[in-house]
TORRO-626472 format. One record per residue (C-alpha): chain; y, x, z. Coordinates in steps of 0.1 Angstrom, whole numbers. Layout:
# residues N
  chain      Y      X      Z
      A      Y      X      Z
...
END
This chain:
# residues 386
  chain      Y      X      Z
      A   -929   1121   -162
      A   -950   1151   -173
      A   -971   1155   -202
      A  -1005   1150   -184
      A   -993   1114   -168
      A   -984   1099   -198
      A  -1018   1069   -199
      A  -1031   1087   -232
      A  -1067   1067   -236
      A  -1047   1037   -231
      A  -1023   1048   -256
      A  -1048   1055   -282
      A  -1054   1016   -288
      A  -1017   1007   -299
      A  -1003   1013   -331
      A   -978   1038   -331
      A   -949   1039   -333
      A   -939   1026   -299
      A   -917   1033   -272
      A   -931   1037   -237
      A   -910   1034   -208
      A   -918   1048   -173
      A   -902   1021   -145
      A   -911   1040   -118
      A   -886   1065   -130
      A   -860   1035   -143
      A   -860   1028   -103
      A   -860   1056    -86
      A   -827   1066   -108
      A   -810   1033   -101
      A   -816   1039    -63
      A   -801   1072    -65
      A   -771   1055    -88
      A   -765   1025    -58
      A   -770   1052    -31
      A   -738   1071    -40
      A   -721   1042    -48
      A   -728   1021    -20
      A   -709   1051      5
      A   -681   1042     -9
      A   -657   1010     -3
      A   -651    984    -33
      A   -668   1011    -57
      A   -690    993    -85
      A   -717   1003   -111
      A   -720    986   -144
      A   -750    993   -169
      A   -741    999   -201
      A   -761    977   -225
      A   -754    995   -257
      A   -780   1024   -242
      A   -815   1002   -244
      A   -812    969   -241
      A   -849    960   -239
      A   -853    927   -218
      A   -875    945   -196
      A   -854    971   -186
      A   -824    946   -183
      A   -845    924   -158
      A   -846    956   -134
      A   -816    970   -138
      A   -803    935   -133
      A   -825    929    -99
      A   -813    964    -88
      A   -777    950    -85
      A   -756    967   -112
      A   -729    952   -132
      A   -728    950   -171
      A   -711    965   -197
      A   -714    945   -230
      A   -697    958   -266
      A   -708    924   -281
      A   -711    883   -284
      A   -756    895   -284
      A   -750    917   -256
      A   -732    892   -232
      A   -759    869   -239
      A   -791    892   -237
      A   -776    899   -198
      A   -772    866   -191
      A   -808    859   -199
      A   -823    892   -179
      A   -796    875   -148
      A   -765    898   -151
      A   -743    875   -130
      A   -715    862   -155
      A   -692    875   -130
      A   -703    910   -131
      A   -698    917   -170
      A   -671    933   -187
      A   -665    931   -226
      A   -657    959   -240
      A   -652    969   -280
      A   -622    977   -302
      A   -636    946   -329
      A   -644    917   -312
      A   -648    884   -331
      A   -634    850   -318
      A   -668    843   -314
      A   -675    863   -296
      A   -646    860   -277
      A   -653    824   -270
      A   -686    828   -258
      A   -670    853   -231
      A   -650    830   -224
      A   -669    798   -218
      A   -695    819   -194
      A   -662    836   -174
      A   -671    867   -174
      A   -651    890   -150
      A   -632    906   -178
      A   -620    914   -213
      A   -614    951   -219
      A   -587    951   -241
      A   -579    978   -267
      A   -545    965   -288
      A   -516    939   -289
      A   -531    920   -312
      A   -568    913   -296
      A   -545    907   -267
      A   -527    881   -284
      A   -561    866   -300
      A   -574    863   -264
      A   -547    849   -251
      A   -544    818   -278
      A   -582    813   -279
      A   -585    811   -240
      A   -553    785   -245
      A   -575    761   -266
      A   -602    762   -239
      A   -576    759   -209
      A   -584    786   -195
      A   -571    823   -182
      A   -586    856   -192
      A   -587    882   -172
      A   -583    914   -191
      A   -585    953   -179
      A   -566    973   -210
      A   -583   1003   -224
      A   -557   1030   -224
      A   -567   1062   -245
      A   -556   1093   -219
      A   -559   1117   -246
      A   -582   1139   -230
      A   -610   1155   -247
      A   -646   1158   -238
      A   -671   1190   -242
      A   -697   1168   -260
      A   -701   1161   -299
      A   -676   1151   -322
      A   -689   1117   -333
      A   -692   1109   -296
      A   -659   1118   -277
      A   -638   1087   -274
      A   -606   1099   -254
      A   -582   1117   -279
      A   -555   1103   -294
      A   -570   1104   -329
      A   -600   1083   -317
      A   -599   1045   -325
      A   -605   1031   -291
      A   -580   1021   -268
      A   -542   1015   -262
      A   -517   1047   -265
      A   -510   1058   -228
      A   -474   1063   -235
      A   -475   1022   -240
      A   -489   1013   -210
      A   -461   1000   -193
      A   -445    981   -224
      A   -480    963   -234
      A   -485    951   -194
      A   -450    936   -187
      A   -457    921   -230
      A   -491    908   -214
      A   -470    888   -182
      A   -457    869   -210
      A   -485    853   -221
      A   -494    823   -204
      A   -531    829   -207
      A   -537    864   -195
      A   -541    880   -160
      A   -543    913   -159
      A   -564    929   -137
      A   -570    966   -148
      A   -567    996   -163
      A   -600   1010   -182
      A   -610   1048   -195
      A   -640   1059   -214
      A   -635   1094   -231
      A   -669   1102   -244
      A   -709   1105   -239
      A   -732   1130   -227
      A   -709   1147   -205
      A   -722   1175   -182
      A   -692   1190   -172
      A   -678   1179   -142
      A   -641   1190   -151
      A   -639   1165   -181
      A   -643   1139   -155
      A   -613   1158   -129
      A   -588   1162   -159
      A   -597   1124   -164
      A   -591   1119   -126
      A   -555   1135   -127
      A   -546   1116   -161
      A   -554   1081   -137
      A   -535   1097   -111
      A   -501   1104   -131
      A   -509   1068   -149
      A   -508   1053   -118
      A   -478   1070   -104
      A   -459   1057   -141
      A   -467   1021   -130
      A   -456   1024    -95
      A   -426   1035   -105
      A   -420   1006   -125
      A   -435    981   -100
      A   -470    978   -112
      A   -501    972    -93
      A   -535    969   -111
      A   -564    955    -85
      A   -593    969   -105
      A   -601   1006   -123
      A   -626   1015   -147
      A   -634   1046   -154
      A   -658   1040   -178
      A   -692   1065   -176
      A   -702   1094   -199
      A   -726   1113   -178
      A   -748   1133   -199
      A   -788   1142   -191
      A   -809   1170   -195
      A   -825   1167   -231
      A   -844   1199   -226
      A   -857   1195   -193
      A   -866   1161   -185
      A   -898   1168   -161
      A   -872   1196   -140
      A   -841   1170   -144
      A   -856   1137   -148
      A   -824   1123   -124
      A   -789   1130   -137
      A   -764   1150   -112
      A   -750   1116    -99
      A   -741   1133    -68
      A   -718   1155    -85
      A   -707   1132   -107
      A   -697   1105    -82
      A   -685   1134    -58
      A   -660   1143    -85
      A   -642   1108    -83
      A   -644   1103    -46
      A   -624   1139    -44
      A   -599   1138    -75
      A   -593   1097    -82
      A   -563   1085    -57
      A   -569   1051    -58
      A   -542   1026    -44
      A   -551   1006    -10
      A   -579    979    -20
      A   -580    993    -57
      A   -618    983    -67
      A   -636   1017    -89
      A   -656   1010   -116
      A   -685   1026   -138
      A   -706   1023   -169
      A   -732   1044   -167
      A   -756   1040   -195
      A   -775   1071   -206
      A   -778   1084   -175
      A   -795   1053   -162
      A   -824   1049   -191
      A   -827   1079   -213
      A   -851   1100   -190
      A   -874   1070   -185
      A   -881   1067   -220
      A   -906   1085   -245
      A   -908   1075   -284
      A   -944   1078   -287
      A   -957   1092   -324
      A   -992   1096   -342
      A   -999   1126   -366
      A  -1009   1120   -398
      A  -1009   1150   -415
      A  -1003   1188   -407
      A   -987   1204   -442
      A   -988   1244   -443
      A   -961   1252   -461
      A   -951   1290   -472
      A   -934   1296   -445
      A   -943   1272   -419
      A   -963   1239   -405
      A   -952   1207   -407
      A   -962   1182   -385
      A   -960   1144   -402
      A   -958   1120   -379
      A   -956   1081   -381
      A   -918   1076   -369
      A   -891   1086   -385
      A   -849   1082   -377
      A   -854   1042   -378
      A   -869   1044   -346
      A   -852   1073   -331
      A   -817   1083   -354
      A   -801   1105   -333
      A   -814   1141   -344
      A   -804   1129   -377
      A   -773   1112   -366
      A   -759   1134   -340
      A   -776   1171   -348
      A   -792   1158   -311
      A   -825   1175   -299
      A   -854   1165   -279
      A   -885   1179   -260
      A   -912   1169   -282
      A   -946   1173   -265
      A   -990   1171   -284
      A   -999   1148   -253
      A  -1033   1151   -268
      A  -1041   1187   -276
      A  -1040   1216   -245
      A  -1049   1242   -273
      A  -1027   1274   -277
      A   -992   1265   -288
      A   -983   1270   -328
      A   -945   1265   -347
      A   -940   1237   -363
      A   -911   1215   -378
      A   -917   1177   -368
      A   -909   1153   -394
      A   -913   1120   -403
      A   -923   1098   -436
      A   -882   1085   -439
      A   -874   1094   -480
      A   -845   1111   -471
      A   -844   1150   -461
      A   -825   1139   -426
      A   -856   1124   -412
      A   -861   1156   -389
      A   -873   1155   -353
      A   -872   1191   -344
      A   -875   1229   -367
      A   -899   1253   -357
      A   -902   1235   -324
      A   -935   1251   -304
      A   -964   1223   -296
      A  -1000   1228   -287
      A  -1022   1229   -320
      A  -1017   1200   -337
      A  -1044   1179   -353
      A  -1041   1148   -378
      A  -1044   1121   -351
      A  -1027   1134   -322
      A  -1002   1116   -301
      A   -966   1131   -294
      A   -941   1124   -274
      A   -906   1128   -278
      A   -888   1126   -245
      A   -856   1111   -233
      A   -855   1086   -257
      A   -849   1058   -234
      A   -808   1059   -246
      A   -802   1054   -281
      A   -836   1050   -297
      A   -853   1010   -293
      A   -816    996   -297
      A   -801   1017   -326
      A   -840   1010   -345
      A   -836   1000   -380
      A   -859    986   -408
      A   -854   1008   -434
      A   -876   1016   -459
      A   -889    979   -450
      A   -910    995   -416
      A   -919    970   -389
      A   -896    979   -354
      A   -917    991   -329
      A   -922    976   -296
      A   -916    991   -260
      A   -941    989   -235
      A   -932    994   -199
      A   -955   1014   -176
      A   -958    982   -153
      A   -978    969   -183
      A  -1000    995   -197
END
């Protein structure tokens, strides 16, 4: 959405900070997501819950037919409440807690994404006591790197996620073993924010020689996940506000040779809700320093952490104020020196008072909130509601 659509009078009668959340946006990307997907055979798109997982934004990703991808016990069950059908979630996570594990197990979920022997061997003695078979999809780390940040690349071998590759073969004939197992898949994630396209084909041709190791030894698998990474466009979100799916999805259909009545799946979750979302921010102060402005504002990194976090940047827009634009760093009222938005960053003149928005923070800002410094957690409004 652009600056002049945000509802600013409406906005002036909350207390800031909040997150706002354009659903008009939310749906138009999830019909661009199911119309790739749905030209292709047996191909299935999962939501990623770890991105936002504000009930509201559940409920319509939910209604718009997607799958889920949980990394907790809290996750399974927010998607069961927003009507992720059991049967469409996948539990994924290199930790996971018999708890947790129970509770997967009691709704049947479709699977557990396994990343070691002995989770495997956990599974299969806790799905034992209940009587029951897990189905289980094992994370295999292809060793294949990412051109995205450090902290969030996922696919190397000196990552902690997933199962060597070279074990494959060993770990799936261990698993027919085990009384209380079916496997059913193979699953890959190598990293976030992703925008180029040949991370995803050197992915492609790791599946590819993966999949010719296991025929060689005999081995089907019915299902493959190839987990999701697609980046956005932080600093353009009114010209990009939809992710490339088309060359994203494109890339699979031309480089992934699946095996007759293989099923492909996805876990998009940044690209499905980061656009749609603004962290919305009141000034309270303007501070002229020697050398430049400061605008203080009334969030800080426990409502949006990732410039702090990850070095990340976003478009930070005075939705109040059409006055000639000035420098300015954006900070917030956090006592630590990390609690940054954006250096020397141009805005319209800004006055104590005025609303800002900082864009694309649908992905990574209401879910990864925090209360320190004992502040309240904002709440998210949806455009449907304001």
């Amino acid at each position: 959405m652009t600056k002049g659509s945000f509802p600013t009078d409406r906005f002036q009668t909350l207390r800031t900070p909040f997150y706002y959340y354009d659903t008009e946006l939310l749906r138009k990307t999830l019909q661009s997501i199911n119309r790739e997907v749905n030209q292709h055979e047996n191909w299935h798109a999962h939501y990623a819950i770890k991105a936002n997982s504000n009930p509201k934004l559940l409920s319509i990703i939910s209604a718009a037919g997607l799958g889920a991808d949980c990394v907790s016990g809290g996750e399974i069950s927010a998607c069961i409440l927003a009507g992720f059908p059991s049967s469409e979630i996948v539990f994924a996570g290199v930790g996971k807690s018999d708890w947790e594990i129970n509770f997967g197990l009691e709704h049947d979920i479709f699977c557990f994404n396994v990343e070691s022997i002995p989770e495997l061997e956990v599974i299969n003695a806790l799905a034992a006591s209940k009587g029951k078979t897990a189905r289980v999809a094992f994370r295999l780390n292809p060793n294949v790197g990412a051109h995205t940040h450090a902290h969030i690349t996922t696919g190397l071998a000196e990552n902690k996620f997933g199962i060597d590759a070279a074990d494959m073969v060993s770990v799936i004939n261990h698993a027919s073993t085990l009384a209380n197992i079916k496997v059913v898949g193979l699953h890959f994630h190598i990293g976030s924010q992703i925008l180029d396209m040949g991370d995803f084909e050197a992915l492609c041709h790791r599946i590819n020689e993966l999949q010719d190791e296991l025929e060689a030894n005999s081995i089907s698998v019915e299902h493959i996940n190839v987990g999701g990474g697609l980046g956005i466009d932080y600093q353009n979100p009114d010209g990009a506000p939809l992710p490339d799916f088309k060359a994203y999805f494109d890339t699979f259909a031309r480089c992934l040779q699946l095996r007759p009545g293989q099923t492909l799946h996805f876990e998009l979750g940044r690209a499905v809700v980061a656009q749609c979302g603004s962290l919305i921010t009141r000034t309270l102060f303007i501070k002229e320093g020697r050398t430049k402005k400061f605008a203080i504002v009334d969030a800080g990194f426990t409502d949006l952490i990732r410039p702090a976090l990850y070095q990340a940047c976003h478009k930070i827009e005075n939705i109040s104020s059409d006055e000639p634009m000035e420098s300015y760093d954006v900070v917030g009222p956090i006592c630590e020196s990390t609690d940054v938005f954006a250096k020397q960053t141009a805005l319209n003149a800004t006055h104590r008072g005025d609303l800002l928005a900082i864009r694309s923070a649908g992905a990574y800002g209401e879910v990864m909130a925090s209360q320190y410094n004992c502040r309240q957690l904002p709440v998210g409004y949806t455009s449907d509601e304001l």
